[in-house]
N, C-alpha and C positions, 0 to 999 in steps of 0.2 A: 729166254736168252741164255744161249752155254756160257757159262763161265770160262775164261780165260787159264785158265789152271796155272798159275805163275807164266805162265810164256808172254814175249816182249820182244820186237825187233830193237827195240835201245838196245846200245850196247855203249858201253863208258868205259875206254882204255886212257892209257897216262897221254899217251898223246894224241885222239883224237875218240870221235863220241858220235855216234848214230842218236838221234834223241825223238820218237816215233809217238804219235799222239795220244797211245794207249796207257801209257807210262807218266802222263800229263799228273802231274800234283798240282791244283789249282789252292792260289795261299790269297789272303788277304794280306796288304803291306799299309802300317801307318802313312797315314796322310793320305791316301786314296779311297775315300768314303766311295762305295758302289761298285767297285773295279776289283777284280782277280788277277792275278799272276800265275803264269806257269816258267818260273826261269828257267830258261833251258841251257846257260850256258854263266858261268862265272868264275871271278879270281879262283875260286875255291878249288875249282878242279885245274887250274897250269892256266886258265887264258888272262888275259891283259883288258879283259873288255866282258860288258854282262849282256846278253842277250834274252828279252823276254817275250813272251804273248800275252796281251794284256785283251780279255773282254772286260765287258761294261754292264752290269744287270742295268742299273740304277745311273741317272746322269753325275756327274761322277768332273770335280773341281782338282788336278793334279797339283800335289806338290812340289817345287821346282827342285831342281837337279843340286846334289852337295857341290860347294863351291871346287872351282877348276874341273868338273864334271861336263863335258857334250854329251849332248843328245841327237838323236837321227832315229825320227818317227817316219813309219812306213803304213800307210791306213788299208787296212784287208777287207774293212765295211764298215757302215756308218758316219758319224763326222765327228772329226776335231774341231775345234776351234779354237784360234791362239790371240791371245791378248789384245791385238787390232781388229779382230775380227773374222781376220781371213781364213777362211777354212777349209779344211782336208778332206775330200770325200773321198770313195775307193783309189788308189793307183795314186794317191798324191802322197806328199813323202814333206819333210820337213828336217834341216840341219839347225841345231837349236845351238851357237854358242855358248860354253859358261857364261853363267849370271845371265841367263837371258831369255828364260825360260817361264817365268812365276804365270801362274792362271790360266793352264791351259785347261779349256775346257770339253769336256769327253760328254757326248750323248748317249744314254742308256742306249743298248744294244749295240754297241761299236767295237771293234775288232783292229788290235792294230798289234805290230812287230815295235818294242821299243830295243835300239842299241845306246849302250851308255858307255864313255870309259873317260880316262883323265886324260883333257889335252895336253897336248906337247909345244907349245907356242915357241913359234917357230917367226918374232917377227910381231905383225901389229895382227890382232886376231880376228879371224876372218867374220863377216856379217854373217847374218843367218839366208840359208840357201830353200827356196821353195819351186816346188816343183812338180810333175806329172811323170807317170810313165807312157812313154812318146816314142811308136815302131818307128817314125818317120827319123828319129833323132839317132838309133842304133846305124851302127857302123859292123862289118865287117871284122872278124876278127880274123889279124893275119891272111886278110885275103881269103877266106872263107865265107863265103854269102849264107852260111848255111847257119852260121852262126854265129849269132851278131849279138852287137855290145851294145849296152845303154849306159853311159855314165853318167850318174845323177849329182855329182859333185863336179866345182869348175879342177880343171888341170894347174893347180897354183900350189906352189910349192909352200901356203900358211898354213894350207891343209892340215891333218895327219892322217887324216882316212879317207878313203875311195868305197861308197858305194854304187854296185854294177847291177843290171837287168840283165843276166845272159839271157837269152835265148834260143834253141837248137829245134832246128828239125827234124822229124823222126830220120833214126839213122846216123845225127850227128854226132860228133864227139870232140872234146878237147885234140890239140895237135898231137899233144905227147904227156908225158906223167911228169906231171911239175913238181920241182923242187924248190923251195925256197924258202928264205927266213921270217917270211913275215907270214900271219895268223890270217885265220879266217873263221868269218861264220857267216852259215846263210840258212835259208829258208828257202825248201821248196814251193813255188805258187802254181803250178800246174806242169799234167804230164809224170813223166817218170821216167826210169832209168836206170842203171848200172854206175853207182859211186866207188872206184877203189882209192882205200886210205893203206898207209901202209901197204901190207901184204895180205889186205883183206876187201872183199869183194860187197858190197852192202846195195844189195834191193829199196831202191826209192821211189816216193811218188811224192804228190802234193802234202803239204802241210809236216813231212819232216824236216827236220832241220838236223846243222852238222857243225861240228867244231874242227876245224883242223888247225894242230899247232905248230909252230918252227918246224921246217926240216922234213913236214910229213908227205911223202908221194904220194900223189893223187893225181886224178881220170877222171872223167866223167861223159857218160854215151847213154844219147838219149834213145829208149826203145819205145814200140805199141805204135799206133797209128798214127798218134797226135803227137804235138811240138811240145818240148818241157822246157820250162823257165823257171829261174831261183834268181832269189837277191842276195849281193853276197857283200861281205865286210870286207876289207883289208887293210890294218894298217900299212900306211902309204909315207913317203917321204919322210923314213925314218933310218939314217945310216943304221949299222947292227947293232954297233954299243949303244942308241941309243932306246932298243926295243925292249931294256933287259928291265 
């Protein structure tokens, strides 16, 4: 095996973060006996929200979330199962309210995306949302067949976050280089592509991920033969002063 010689497509700027699997630091976190973390995204660096990858060697009983904390589990392989029973296998997803999370249970060899951050209660707080990812349920973005939307969260203004299924066909791309105040993170799930953040141009495929923060322009144009899809965050239904 050649070694790597320090080189890394990560790359971590103040406001925005390439974070590429070679670069992966796998930690153990109290309270999750059997399970690894690679976080790849946290307060520590400017975001408002932690994003991780969690495997699973060992079957593995989750600690619930610090109070006024959401969760939004995204399953990559293997099963969840959550306190009723019902459970997450590939492509199924879970919006886990504060306090309402305890005894989630994870099956050795299981692979999931956890996002966490503090709600904004906005009103009476929303139940937990369970779900699949579903072509039939994508929509068109902007009139564009080419590249279609999956929105995994209902359109209700209790919200605070919106998570999305983009999906592009080779050759597609965003309409134009977006600007705006609200954050993001997402995970590539397949395919690849051309990400620009700021004034820089970042080579993507599956299994990286990306932080982008307030204010940072960004693209994204999917290339190679096949179609690329990511899931992505965004705080949602939050005037400005209230994102700070």
């Amino acid at each position: 095996m050649i070694p790597n010689f320090g080189m890394t497509r990560s790359d971590i700027r103040a406001r925005h973060a390439l974070l590429t699997s070679e670069s992966h630091e796998w930690i153990t976190q109290p309270g999750w006996t059997g399970a690894e973390f690679a976080c790849l995204i946290s307060p520590d660096m400017g975001a408002k929200f932690a994003m991780s990858l969690v495997r699973c060697v060992d079957d593995c009983i989750a600690v619930p979330a610090d109070a006024g904390v959401a969760r939004f589990l995204f399953c990559l392989g293997g099963t969840v199962t959550l306190p009723d029973g019902t459970r997450l296998e590939p492509e199924a997803f879970a919006f886990l309210p504060p306090d309402t999370d305890s005894g989630l249970r994870i099956a050795g060899g299981t692979r999931l995306v956890l996002f966490e951050w503090r709600f904004l209660p906005r009103g009476p707080v929303p139940p937990r949302v369970l779900g699949r990812v579903d072509p039939g349920k994508a929509v068109p973005l902007r009139g564009d067949d080419w590249l279609m939307v999956q929105k995994l969260l209902p359109t209700d203004d209790s919200f605070d976050a919106e998570f999305n299924i983009m999906s592009f066909r080779p050759g597609a791309s965003l309409a134009y280089v977006e600007t705006h105040f609200m954050e993001h993170g997402l995970l590539m799930l397949d395919g690849g592509g051309v990400y620009r953040l700021d004034d820089r141009w970042y080579p993507v495929g599956a299994g990286d991920a990306i932080w982008m923060g307030p204010h940072v322009p960004q693209w994204f144009g999917a290339l190679g033969r096949d179609g690329a899809r990511y899931l992505i965050y965004k705080n949602y239904n939050r005037p400005p002063l209230e994102c700070r």
